[in-house]
Backbone as CSV, one residue per row, in Angstrom:
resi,resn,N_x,N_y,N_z,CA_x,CA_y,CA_z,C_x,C_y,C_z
1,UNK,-23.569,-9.637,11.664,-22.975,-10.879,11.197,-22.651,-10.791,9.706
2,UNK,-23.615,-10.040,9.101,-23.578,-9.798,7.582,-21.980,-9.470,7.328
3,UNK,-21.470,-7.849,8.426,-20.605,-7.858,8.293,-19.208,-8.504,8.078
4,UNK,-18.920,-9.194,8.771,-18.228,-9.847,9.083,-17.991,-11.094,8.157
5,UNK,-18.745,-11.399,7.259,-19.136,-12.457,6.429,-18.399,-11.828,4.664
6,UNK,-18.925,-10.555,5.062,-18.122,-9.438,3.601,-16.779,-9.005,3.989
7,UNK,-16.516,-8.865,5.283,-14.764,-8.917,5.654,-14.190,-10.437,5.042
8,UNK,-15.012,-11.246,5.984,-13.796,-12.159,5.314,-13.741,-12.453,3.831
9,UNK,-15.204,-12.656,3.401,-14.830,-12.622,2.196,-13.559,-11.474,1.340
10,UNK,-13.948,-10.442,1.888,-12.356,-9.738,1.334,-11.572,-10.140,1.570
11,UNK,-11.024,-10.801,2.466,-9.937,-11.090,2.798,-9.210,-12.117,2.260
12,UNK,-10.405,-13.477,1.598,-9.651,-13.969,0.840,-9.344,-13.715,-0.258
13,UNK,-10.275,-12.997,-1.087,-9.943,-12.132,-2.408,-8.543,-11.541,-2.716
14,UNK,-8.061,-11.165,-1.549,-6.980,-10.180,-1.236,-6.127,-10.802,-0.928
15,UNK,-6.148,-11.966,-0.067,-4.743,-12.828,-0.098,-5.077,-13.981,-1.525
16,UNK,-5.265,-14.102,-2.433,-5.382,-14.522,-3.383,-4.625,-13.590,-4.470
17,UNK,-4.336,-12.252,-4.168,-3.847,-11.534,-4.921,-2.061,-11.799,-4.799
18,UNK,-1.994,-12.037,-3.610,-0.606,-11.988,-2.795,0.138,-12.405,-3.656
19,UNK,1.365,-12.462,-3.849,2.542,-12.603,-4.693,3.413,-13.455,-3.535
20,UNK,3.182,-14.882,-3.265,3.952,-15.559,-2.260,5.595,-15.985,-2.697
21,UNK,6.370,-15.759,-1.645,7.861,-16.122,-2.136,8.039,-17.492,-2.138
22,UNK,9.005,-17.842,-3.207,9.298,-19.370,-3.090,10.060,-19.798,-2.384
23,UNK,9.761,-20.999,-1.949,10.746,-21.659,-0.728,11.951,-21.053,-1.023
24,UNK,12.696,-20.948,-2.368,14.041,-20.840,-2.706,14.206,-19.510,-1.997
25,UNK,13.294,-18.785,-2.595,13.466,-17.391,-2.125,13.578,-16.998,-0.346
26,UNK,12.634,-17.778,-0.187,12.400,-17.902,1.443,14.208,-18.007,2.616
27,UNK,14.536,-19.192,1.934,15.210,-20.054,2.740,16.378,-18.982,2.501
28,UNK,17.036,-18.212,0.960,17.388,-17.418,0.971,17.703,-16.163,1.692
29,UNK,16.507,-15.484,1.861,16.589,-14.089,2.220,16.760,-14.329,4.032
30,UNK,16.234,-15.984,4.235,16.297,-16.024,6.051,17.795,-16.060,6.188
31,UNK,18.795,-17.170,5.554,20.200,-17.167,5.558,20.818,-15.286,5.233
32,UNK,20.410,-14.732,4.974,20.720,-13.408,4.766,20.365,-12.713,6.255
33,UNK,19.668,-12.462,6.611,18.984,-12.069,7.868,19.933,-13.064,8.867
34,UNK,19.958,-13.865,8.763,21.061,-14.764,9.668,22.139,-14.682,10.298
35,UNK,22.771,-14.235,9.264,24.547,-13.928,8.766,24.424,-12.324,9.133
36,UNK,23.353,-11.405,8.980,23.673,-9.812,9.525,23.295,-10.098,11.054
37,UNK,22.904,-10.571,11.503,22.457,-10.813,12.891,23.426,-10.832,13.441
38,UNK,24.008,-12.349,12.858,25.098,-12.794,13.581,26.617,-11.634,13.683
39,UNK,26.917,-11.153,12.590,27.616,-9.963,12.151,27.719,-8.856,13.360
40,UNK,26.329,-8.416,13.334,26.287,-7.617,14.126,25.894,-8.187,15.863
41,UNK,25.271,-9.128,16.007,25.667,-9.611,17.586,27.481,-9.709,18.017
42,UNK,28.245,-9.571,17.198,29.675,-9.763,17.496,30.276,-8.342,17.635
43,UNK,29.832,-7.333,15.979,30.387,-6.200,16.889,30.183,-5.967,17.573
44,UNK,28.683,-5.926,18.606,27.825,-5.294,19.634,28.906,-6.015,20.482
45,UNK,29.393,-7.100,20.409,29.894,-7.577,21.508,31.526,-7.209,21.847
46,UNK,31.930,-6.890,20.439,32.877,-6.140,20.853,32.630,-5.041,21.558
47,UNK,32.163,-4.313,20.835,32.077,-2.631,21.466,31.660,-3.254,22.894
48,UNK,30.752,-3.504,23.283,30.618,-4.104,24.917,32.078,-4.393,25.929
49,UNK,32.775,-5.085,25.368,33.933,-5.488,25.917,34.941,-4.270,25.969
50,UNK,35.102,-3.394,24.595,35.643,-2.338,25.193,35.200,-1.413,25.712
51,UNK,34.099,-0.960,25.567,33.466,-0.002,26.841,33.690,-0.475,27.881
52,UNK,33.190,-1.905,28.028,33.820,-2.524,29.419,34.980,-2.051,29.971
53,UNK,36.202,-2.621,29.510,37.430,-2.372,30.061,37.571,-1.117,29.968
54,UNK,36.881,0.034,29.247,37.287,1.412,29.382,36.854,1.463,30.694
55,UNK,35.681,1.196,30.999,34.744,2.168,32.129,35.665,1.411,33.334
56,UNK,36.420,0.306,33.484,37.243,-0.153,34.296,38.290,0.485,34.356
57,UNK,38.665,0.878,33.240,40.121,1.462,33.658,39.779,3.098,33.799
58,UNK,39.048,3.890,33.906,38.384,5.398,33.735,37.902,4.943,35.720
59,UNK,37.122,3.906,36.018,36.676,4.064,37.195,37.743,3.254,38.582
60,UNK,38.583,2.268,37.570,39.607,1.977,38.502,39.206,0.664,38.926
């Protein structure tokens, strides 16, 4: 039990160290992650559509 009592205590020590992002930063970097997602769910969806119609017109 001892153990476990000196883990956590590390643990808050250690997230006390943490360097947390600010909302600004937050809301930021998610709209970034957003917009490549979205980016790339569209080429994927191109390329899908023409492989599609290739493998249609290659198989008939």
């Amino acid at each position: 039990m001892q153990n476990v009592k000196t883990f956590l205590e590390s643990v808050k020590i250690e997230l006390g160290k943490v360097t947390w992002p600010t909302r600004k930063e937050t809301v930021a970097t998610t709209g970034v992650v957003v917009v490549i997602i979205f980016l790339i769910s569209i080429y994927l969806g191109a390329c899908d559509i023409v492989l599609a119609k290739l493998m249609r017109l290659i198989l008939g």
